[in-house]
N, C-alpha and C positions, 0 to 999 in steps of 0.2 A: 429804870432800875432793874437790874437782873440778881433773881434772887438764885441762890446757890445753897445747896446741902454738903455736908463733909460723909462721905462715908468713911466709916471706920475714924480711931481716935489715937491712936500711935506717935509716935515723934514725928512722923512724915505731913500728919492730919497738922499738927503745930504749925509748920512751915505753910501750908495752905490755905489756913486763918490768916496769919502772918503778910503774904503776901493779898491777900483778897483786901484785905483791909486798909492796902495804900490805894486801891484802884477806885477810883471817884465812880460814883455811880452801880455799887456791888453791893450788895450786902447777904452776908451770911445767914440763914435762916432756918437752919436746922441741921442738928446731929444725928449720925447712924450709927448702934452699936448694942450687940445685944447681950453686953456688958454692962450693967447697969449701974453700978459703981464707976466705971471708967466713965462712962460717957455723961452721968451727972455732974464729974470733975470736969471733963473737958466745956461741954457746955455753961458752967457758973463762970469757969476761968475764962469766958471767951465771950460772954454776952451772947449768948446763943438760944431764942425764946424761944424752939421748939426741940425735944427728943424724941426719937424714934428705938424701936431694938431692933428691927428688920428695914430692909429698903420697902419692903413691899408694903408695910404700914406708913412711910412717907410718899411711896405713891399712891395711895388711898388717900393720902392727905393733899396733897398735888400741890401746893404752894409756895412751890419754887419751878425755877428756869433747867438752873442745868446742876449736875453734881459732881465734885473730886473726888473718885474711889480710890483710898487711900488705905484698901485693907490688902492683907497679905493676900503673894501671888496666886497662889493655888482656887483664892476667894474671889479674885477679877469678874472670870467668869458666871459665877450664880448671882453677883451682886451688880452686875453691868447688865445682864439681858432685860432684867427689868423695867429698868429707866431707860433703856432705849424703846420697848416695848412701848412702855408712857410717854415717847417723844422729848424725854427731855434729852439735853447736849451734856455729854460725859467728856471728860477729861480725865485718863485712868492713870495711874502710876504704872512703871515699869517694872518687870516686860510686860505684856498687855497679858498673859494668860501661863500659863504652865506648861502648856503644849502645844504646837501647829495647829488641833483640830480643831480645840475648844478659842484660839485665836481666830482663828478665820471664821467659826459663826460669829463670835463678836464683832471680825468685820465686816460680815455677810448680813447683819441684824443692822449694824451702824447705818451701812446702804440702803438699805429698806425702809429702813425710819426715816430717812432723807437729814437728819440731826446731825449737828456737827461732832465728831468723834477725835478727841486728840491724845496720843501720847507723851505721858511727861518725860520724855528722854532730856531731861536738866540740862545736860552740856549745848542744848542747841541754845543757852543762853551765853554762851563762848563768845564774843565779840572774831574772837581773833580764826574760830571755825567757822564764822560764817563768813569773814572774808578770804579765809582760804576758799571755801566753796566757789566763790566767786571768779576768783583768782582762776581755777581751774575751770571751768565754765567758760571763760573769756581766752580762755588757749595762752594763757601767758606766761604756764612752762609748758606749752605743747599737750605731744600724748605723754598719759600718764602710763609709765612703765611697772614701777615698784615702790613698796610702802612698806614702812615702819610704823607698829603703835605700841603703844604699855598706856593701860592701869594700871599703878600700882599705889597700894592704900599697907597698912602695917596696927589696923587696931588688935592684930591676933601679938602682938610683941612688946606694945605698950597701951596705957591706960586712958587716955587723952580726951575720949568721948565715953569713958567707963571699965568696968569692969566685965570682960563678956564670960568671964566664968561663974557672974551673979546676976547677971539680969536681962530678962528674957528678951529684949529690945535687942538683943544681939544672939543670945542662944538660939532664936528659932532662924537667926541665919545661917545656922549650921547643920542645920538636922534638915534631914531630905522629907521624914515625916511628917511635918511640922510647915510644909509648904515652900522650902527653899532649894533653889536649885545650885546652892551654890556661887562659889563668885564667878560664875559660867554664866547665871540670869541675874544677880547683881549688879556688876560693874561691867560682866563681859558683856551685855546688850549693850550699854553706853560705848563703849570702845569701836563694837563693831558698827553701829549707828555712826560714831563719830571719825572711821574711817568711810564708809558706805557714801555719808553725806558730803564729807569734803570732796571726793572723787567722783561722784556725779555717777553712782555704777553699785547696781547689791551682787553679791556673789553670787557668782553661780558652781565653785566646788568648795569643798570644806574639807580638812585633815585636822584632829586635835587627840592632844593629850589632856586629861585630866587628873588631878592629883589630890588626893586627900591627906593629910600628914595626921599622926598620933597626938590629940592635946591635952585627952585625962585620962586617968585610969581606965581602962573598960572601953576607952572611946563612949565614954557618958558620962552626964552630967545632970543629976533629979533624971526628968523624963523623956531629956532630951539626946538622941542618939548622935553622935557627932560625925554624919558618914556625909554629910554636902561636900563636895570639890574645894578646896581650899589656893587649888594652884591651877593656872591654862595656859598650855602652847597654843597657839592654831598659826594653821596655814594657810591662805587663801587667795583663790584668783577669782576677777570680780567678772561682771558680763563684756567691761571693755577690755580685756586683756590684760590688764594689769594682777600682779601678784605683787605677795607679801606675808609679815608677818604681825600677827597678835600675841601680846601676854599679858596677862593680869594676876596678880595675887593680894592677899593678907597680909601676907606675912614678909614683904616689902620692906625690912625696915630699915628707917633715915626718911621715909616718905610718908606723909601722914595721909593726901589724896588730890596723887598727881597723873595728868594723863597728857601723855606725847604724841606726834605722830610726824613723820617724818615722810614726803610726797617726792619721789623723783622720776620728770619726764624728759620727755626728748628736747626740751629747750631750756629745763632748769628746775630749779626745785626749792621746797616749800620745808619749813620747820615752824609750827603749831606747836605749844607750849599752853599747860594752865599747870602755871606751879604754884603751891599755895595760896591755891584763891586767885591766882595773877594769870593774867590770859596774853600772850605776845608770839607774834607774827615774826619772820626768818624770809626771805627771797635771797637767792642765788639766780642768775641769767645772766646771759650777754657775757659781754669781757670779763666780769666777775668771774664765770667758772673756769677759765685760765688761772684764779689764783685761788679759790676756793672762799669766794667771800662772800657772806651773809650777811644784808642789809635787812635794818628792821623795817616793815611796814607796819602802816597805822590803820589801826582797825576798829572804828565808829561804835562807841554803844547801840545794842539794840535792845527792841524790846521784849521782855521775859516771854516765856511759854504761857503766863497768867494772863497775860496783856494778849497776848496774840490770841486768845481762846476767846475771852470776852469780847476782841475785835471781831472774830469770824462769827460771832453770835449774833453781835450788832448789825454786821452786814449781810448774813446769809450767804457767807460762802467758804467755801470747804477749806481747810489749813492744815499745816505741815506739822511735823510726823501724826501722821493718820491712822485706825485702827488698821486699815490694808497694810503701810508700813508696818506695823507693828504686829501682824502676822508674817510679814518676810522674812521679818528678822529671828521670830520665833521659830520659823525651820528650821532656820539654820545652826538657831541653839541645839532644838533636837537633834539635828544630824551630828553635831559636834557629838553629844552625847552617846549616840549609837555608831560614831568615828571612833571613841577614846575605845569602849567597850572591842572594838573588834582591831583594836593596836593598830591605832592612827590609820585606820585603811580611810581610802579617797570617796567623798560621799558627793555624789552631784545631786546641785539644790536644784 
């Protein structure tokens, strides 16, 4: 049995009970939150026999295996060194940190615990991503030249998972105070993870625009400042040569949380799709690109990021997206960020 803690109790903490609790031989065994109203709720609603208000008083308690930190970004950090410290196996939400520096001791502490460390980068549960991955890996469109991707989501236009001009589950993803970097460490981590991984390659320069748009009075809301990134261009060439473009927004709308990405090499090319909820594979090659046609391939269920975490626990051995990946990728946010700031100039990772 591997016992597991949630830290933090947010809507994300839901999905992590949720999914713990299909996995035969898991069991959840304590909450972290130093809200004590929240976390008494979450803990009754979930069967959950131990609470904590700090990590540091569940590791003084030690009776558990590994933990989901599932608290806001900016909080990764001070609630993650800990539990690695106490050798337990973290599995953190995304992005792993706020910033390159404070990512890389988390994966520099991950290392030295010897503990398995994984990133929840969600889309690597894509069926249809990880056989692209594959796809390209086995040279079955060649080198990869150029690439297309979009996030795009539209809860800032309509109401569908709430209202974000009342309730804080979504206000503090706007305010830069408040621990948010924007849909820049929102969704744009995922995107770029989800081009990074099909292509087998992390970037090595970066160009970006960032865009904030007007959405209340004042630019605020109660206490929350509304100045996070709301809109991203990026431009990017990876370590194998290949180049392309990223965009992700909000305010996307017709699209409620869909991400594309489009793959072309020197012998053919790849179209990756998760459209609501719906994950499908595209090839082009051979005599096809004489007419320009795209046959579907079938792309295997695999198993979740939860599954794979508890596997690499059970077996002792390291697994994918890692706290190291999950400082790559954080560079690159910051460079994006101190790109937009100095008008899209070229920043090498």
């Amino acid at each position: 049995m591997i016992r597991v803690i949630i830290v933090g109790t947010g809507s994300m903490a839901r999905e992590h009970v949720a999914a713990y609790s299909k996995i035969p031989d898991v069991q959840v065994v304590g909450g972290v939150d130093p809200n004590a109203e929240a976390l008494a709720a979450f803990c009754a609603t979930h069967d959950i026999p131990n609470a904590f208000n700090s990590v540091e008083a569940a590791v003084e308690w030690g009776g558990f295996d590994a933990a989901s930190n599932v608290t806001p970004d900016q909080i990764h950090h001070r609630t993650t060194l800990p539990l690695l410290a106490a050798g337990k196996h973290v599995l953190c939400e995304k992005p792993l940190a706020s910033n390159q520096t404070d990512a890389a001791e988390m994966a520099n502490a991950a290392a030295k615990a010897g503990v398995i460390n994984m990133v929840n980068l969600s889309y690597r549960n894509v069926p249809a991503l990880e056989e692209a991955a594959k796809l390209v890996a086995a040279g079955e469109i060649g080198g990869v030249r150029h690439f297309e991707a979009s996030y795009l989501q539209s809860w800032l236009t309509q109401s569908l998972w709430g209202d974000w001009r009342e309730e804080a589950q979504w206000l503090w993803r706007l305010s830069s105070a408040h621990g948010s970097m924007g849909v820049l460490g929102d969704v744009g981590v995922h995107i770029l993870d989800y081009v990074c991984h099909a292509i087998g390659a992390n970037a090595d320069h970066v160009s970006c625009r960032l865009k904030t748009f007007p959405k209340a009075p004042g630019d605020k809301i109660a206490d929350y400042a509304l100045d996070a990134n709301d809109s991203m261009a990026m431009h990017l060439t990876l370590a194998n040569g290949a180049m392309g473009v990223i965009h992700a927004s909000r305010f996307a709308s017709g699209h409620i949380n869909d991400l594309s990405l489009r793959i072309y090499g020197t012998l053919g090319g790849l179209d990756v799709q998760f459209i609501n909820f719906e994950s499908s594979l595209k090839i082009a090659k051979g005599k096809d690109l004489q007419t320009g046609t795209w046959r579907p391939v079938a792309a295997p269920d695999i198993p979740s990021n939860y599954v794979r975490f508890l596997d690499a626990i059970r077996a002792g051995k390291p697994v994918q997206p890692d706290f190291a990946h999950g400082a790559t990728l954080q560079r690159v946010l910051d460079l994006a960020v101190l790109s937009s700031q100095r008008n899209c100039a070229d920043q090498s990772i």
